[in-house]
MARDO-775896 format. One line per field, with one value per atom (N, C-alpha, C): residue number from 1; atom name; x negated, y, z. Coordinates in nm, 4 decimals, decimal comma, padded with zeros to 6 digits. Layout:
<nodes>
num	(NUM_...)
atome	(CA_...)
c1	(X_...)
c2	(Y_...)
c3	(Z_...)
</nodes>
This chain:
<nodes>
num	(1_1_1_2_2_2_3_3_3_4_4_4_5_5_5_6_6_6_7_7_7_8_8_8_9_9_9_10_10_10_11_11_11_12_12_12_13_13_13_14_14_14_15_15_15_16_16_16_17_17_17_18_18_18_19_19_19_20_20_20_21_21_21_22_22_22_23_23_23_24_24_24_25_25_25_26_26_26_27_27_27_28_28_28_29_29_29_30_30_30_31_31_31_32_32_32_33_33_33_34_34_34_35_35_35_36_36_36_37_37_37_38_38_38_39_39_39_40_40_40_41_41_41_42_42_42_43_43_43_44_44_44_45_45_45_46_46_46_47_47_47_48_48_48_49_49_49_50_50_50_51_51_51_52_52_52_53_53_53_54_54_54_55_55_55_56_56_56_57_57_57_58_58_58_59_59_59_60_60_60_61_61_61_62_62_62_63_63_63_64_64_64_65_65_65_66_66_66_67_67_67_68_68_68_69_69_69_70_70_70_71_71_71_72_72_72_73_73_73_74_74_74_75_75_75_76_76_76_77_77_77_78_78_78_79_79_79_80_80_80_81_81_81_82_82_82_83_83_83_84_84_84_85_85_85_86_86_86_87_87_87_88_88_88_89_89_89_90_90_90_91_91_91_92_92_92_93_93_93_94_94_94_95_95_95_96_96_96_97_97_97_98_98_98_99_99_99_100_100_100_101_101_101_102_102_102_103_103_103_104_104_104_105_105_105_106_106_106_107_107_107_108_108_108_109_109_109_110_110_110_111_111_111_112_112_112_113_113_113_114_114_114_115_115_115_116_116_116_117_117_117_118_118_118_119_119_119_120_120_120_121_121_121_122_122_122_123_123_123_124_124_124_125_125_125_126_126_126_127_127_127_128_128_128_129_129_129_130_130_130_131_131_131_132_132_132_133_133_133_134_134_134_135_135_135_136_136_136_137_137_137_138_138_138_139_139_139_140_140_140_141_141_141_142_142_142_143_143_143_144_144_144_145_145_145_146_146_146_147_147_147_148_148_148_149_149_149_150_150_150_151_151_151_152_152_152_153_153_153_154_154_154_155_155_155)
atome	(N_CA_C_N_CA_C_N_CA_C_N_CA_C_N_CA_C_N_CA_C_N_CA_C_N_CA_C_N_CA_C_N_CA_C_N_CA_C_N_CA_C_N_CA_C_N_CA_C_N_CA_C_N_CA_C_N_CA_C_N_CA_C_N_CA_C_N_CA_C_N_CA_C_N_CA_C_N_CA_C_N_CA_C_N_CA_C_N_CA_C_N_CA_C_N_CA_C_N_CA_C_N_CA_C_N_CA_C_N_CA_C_N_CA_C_N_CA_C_N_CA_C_N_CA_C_N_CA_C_N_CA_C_N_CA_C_N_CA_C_N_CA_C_N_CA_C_N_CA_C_N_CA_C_N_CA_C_N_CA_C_N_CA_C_N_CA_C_N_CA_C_N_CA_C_N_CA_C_N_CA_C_N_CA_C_N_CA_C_N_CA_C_N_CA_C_N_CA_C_N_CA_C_N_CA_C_N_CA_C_N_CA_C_N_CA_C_N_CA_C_N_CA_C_N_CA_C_N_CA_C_N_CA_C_N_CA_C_N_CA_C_N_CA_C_N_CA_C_N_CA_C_N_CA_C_N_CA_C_N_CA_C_N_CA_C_N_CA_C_N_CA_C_N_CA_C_N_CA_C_N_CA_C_N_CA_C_N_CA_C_N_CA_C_N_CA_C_N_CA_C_N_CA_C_N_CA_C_N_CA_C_N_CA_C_N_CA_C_N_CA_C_N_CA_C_N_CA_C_N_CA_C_N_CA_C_N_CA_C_N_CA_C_N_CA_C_N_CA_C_N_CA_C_N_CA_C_N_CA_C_N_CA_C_N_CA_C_N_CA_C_N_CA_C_N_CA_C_N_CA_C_N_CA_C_N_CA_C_N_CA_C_N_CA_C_N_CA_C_N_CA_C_N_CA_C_N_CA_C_N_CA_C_N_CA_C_N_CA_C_N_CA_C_N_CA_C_N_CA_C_N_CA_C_N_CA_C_N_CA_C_N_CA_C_N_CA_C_N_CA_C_N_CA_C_N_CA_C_N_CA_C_N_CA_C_N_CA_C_N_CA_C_N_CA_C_N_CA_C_N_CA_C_N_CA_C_N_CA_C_N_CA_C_N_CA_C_N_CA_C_N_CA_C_N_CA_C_N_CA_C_N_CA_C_N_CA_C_N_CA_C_N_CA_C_N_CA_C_N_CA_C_N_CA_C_N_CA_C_N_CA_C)
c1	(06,9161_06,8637_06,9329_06,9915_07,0363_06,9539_06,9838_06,9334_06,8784_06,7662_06,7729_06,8381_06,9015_06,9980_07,1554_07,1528_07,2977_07,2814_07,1647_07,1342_07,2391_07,3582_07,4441_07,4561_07,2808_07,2434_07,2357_07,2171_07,1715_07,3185_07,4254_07,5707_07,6245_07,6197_07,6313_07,6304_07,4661_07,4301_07,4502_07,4998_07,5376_07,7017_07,8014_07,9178_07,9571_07,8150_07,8415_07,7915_07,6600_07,6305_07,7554_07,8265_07,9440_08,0744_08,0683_08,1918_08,1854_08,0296_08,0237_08,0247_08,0369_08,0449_07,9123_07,9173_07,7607_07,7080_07,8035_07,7781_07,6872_07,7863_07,7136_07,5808_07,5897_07,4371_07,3550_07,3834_07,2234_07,1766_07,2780_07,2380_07,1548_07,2223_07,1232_06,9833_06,9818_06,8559_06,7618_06,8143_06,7379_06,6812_06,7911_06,7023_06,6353_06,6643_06,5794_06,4333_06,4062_06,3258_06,2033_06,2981_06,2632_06,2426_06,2925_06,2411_06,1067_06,1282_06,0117_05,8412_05,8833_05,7929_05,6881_05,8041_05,7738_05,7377_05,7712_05,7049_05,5643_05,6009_05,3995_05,3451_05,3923_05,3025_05,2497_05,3520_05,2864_05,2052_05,1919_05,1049_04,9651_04,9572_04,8510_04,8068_04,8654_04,8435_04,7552_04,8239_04,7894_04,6471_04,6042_04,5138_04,5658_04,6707_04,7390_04,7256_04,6360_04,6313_04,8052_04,8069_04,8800_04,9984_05,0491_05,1934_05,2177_05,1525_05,1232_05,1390_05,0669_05,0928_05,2433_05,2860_05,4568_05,5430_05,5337_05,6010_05,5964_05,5125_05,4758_05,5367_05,5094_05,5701_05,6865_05,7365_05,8883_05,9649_05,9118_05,9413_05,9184_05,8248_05,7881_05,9130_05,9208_06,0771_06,1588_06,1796_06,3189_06,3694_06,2259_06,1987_06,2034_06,1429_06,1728_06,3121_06,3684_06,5399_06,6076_06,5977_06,6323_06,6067_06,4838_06,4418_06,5481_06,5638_06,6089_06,7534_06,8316_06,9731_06,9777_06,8994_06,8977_06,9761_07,0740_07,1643_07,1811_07,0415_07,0020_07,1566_07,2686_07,3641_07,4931_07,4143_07,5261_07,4752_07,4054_07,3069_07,1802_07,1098_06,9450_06,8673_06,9157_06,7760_06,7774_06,8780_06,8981_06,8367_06,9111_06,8011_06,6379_06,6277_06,5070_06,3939_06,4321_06,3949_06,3973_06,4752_06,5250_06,3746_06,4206_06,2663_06,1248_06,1180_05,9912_05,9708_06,0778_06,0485_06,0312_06,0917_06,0770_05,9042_05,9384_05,7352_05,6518_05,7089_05,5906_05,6107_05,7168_05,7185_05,6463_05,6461_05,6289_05,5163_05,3906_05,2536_05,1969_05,2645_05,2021_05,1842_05,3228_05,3850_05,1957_05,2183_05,0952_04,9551_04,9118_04,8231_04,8135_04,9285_04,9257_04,8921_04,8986_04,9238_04,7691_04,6987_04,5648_04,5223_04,4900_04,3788_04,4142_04,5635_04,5828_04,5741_04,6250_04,6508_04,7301_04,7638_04,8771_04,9475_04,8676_04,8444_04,9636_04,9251_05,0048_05,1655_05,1322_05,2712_05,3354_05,2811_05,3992_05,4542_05,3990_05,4102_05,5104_05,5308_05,6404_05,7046_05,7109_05,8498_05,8927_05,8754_05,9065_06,0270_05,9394_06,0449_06,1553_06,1280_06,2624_06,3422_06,3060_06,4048_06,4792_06,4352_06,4989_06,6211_06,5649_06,6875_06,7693_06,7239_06,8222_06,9430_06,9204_06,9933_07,0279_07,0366_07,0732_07,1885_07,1617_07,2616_07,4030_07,3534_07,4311_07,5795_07,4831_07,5364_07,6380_07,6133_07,6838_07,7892_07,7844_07,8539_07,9870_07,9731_08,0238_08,1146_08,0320_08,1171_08,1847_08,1979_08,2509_08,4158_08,3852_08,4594_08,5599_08,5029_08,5504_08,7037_08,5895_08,6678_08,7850_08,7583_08,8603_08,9589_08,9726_09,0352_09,1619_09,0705_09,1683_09,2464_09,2130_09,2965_09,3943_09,3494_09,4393_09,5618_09,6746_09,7942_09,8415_09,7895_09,8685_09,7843_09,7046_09,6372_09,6945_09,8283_09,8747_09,7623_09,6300_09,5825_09,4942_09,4720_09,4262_09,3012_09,3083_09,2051_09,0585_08,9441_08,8172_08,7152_08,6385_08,5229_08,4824_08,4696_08,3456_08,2225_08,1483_08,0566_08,0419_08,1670_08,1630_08,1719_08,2476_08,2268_08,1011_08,0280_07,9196_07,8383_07,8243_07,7812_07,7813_07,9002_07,9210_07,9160_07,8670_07,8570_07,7447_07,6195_07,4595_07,4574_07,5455_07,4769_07,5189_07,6377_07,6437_07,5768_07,4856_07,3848_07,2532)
c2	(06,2409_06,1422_06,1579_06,0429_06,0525_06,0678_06,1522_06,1910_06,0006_05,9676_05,8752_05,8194_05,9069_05,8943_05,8888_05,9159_05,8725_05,7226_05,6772_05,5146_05,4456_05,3797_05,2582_05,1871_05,1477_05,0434_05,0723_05,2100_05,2263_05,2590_05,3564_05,3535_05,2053_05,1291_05,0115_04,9767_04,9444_04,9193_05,0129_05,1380_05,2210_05,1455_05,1734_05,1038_04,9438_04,8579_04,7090_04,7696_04,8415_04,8664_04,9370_05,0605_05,1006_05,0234_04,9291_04,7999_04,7125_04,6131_04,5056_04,5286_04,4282_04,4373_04,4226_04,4765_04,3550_04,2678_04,1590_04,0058_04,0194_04,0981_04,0440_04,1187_04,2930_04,3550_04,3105_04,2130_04,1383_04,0422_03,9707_03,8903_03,9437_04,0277_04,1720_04,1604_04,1973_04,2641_04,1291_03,9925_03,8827_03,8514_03,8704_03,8814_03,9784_04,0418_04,1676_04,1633_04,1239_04,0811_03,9722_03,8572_03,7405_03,8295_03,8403_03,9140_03,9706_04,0848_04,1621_04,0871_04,0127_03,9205_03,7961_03,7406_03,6771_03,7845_03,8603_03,9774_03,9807_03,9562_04,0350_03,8868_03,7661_03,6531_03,6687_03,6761_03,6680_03,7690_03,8920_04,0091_03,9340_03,9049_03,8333_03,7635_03,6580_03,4982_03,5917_03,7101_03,7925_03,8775_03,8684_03,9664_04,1466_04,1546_04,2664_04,3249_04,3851_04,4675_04,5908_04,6512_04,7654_04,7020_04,6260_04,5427_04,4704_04,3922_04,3426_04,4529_04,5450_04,6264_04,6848_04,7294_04,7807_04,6812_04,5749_04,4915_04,4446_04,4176_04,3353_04,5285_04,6440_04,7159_04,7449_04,6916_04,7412_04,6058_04,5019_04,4126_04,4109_04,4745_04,4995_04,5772_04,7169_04,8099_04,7156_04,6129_04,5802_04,4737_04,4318_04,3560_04,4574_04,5715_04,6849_04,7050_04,7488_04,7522_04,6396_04,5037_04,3855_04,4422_04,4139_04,4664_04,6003_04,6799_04,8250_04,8068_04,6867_04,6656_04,5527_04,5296_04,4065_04,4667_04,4245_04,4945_04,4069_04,4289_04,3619_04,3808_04,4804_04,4649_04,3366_04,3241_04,1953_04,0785_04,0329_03,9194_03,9592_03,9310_04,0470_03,9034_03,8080_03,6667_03,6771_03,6345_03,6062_03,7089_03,8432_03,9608_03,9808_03,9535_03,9316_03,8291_03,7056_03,6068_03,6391_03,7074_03,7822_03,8882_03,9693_04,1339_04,0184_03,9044_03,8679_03,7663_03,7130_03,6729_03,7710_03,9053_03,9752_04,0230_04,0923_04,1021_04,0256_03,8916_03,7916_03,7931_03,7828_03,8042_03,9588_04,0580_04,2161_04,1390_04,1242_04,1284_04,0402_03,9384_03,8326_03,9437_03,9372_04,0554_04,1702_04,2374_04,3253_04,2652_04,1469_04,0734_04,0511_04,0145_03,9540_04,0783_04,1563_04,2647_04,3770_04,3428_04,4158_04,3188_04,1703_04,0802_04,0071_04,0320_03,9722_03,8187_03,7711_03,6490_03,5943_03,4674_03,4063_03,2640_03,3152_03,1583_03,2331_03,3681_03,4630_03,4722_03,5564_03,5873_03,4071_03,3071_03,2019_03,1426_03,2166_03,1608_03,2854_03,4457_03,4895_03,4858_03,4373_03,3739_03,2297_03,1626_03,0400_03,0763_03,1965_03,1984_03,3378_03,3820_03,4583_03,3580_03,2649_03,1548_03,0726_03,0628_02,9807_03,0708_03,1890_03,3140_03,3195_03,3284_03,3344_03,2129_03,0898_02,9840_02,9849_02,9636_03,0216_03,0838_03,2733_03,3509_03,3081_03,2541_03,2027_03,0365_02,9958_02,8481_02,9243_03,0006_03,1157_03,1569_03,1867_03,3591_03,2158_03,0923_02,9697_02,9713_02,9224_02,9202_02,9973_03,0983_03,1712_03,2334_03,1620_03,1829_03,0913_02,9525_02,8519_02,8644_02,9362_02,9643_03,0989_03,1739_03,2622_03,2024_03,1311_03,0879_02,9973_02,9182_02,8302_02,8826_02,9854_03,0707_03,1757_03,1964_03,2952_03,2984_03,1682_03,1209_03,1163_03,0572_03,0504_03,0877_03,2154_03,3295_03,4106_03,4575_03,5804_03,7369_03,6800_03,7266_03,8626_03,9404_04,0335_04,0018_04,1109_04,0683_04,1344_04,0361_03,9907_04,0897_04,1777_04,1824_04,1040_04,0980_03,9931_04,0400_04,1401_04,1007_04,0742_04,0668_04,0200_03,8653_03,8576_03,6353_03,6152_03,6840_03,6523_03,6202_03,7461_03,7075_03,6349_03,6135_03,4512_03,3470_03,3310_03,2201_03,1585_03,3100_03,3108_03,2432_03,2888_03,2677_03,0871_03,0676_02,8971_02,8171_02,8576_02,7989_02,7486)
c3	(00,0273_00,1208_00,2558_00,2997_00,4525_00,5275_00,6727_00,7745_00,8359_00,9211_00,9754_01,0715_01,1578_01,2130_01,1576_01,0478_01,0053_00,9125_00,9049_00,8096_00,8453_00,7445_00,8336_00,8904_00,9147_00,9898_01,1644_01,1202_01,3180_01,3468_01,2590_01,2882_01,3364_01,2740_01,2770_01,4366_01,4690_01,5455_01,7020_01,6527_01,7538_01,7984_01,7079_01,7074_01,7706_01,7462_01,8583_02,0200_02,0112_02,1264_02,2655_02,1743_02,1942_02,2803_02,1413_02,1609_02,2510_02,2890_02,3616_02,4875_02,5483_02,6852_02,7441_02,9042_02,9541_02,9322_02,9244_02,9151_02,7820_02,6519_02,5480_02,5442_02,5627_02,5412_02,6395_02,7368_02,8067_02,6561_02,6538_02,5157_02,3783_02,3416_02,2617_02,3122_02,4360_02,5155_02,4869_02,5390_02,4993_02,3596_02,2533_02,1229_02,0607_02,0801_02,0773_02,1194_02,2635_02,3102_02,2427_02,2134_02,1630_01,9726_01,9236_01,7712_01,8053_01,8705_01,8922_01,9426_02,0358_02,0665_01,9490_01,8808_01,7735_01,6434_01,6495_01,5503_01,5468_01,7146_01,7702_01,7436_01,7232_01,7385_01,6268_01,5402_01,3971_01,3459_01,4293_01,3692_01,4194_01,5227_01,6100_01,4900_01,5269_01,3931_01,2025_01,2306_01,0345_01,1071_01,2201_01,2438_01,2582_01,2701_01,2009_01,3778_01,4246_01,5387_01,5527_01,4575_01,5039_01,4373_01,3906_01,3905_01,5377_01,5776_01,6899_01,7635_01,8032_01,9057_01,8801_01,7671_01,7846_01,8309_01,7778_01,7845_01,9483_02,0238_02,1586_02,2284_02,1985_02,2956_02,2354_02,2228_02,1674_02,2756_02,2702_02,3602_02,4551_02,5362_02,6645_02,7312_02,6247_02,7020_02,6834_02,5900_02,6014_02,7962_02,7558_02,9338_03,0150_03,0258_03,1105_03,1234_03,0006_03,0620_03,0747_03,0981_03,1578_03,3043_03,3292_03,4868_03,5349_03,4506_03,5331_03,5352_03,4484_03,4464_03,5507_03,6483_03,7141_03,8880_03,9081_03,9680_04,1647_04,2075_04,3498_04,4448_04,4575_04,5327_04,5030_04,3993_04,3557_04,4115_04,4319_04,4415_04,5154_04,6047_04,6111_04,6086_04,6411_04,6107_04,4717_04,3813_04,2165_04,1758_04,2319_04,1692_04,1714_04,3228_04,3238_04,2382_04,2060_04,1192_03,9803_03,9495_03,8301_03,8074_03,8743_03,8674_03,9001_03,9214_03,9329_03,7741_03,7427_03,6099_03,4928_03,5267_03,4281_03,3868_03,5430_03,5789_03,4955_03,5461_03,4684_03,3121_03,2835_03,1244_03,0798_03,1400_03,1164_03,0864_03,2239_03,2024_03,1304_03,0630_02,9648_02,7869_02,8214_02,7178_02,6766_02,7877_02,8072_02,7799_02,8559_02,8323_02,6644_02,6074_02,4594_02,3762_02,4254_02,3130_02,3444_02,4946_02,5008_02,4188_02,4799_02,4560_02,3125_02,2544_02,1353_02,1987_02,2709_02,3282_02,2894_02,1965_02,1926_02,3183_02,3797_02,4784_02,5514_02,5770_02,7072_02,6473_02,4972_02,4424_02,4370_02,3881_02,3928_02,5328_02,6603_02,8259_02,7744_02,7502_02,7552_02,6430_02,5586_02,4815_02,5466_02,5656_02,6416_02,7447_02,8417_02,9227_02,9022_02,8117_02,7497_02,7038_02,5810_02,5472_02,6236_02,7617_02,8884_02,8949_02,9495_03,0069_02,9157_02,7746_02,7286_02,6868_02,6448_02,6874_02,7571_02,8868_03,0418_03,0073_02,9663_02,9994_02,8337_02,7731_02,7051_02,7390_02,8431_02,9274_02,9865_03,0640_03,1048_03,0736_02,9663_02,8979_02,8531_02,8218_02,7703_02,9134_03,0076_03,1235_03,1630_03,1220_03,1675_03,0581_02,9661_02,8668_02,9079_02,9402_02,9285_03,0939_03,1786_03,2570_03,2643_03,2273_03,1804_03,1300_03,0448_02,9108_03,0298_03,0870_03,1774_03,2616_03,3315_03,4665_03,3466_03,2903_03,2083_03,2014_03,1659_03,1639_03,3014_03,4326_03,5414_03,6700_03,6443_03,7677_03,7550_03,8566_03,8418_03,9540_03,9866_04,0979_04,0171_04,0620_04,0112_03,9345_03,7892_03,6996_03,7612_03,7743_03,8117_03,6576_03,6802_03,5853_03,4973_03,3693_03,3636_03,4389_03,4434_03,5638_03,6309_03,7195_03,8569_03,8595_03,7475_03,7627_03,6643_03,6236_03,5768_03,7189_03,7855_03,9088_03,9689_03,9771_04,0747_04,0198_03,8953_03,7795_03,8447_03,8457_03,8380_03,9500_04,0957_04,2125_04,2604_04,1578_04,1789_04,0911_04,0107_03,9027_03,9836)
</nodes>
């Protein structure tokens, strides 16, 4: 029997985490989020208390490390707007998962599904723009985080 830590699946999953960039593991972080969340709806919806509860805190950290990767010297209004949507998603999150609320958990899936469309409109634009300067910008190469940044703050 393999160790659980050697399963191919978490190798796997160690190896994209490894590989991707920012851009994409915020994206991760969003479905992840969004799975976990909808996990918990449906434990809710089965009566299933302690599915529901793994499921809704497993999504809560994943909103926690959204919030703690939220990087205020780049931006501090966006950031700031940012750590207050998270908040609000955290405590719905929390709410759904004491009171078994689905009213709360679908106010925070709603607005995970925004963010995440959003950071996907994004991640497009930003592709889209790379792609174009690429052939005739001889100017020094830019982060993707850093024109993510400046993506966010002209959005």
């Amino acid at each position: 029997m393999m160790k659980p830590e050697h399963r191919p699946s978490q190798e796997y999953l160690r190896n994209v985490v490894l590989t991707s960039s920012p851009e994409q593991l915020q994206l991760m972080l969003y479905d992840g989020a969004l799975r976990f969340a909808n996990e918990g709806l449906s434990a809710i919806q089965a009566q299933d208390r302690d599915a529901a509860f793994r499921a809704l805190e497993r999504a809560q950290l994943i909103v926690l490390e959204l919030s703690n990767g939220t990087r205020r010297e780049v931006n501090p209004e966006i950031a700031d707007r940012m750590l207050s949507l998270y908040n609000f998603v955290w405590r719905r999150l929390v709410d759904a998962n004491i009171y078994q609320d689905e009213q709360a958990l679908r106010e925070a899936l709603r607005v995970l599904q925004h963010q995440r469309e959003s950071w996907v409109l994004l991640l497009e634009k930003l592709r889209r723009e790379l792609a174009g300067a690429a052939p005739h910008d001889p100017g020094p190469p830019e982060s993707g985080s850093e024109r993510v940044s400046s993506f966010v703050a002209e959005a």
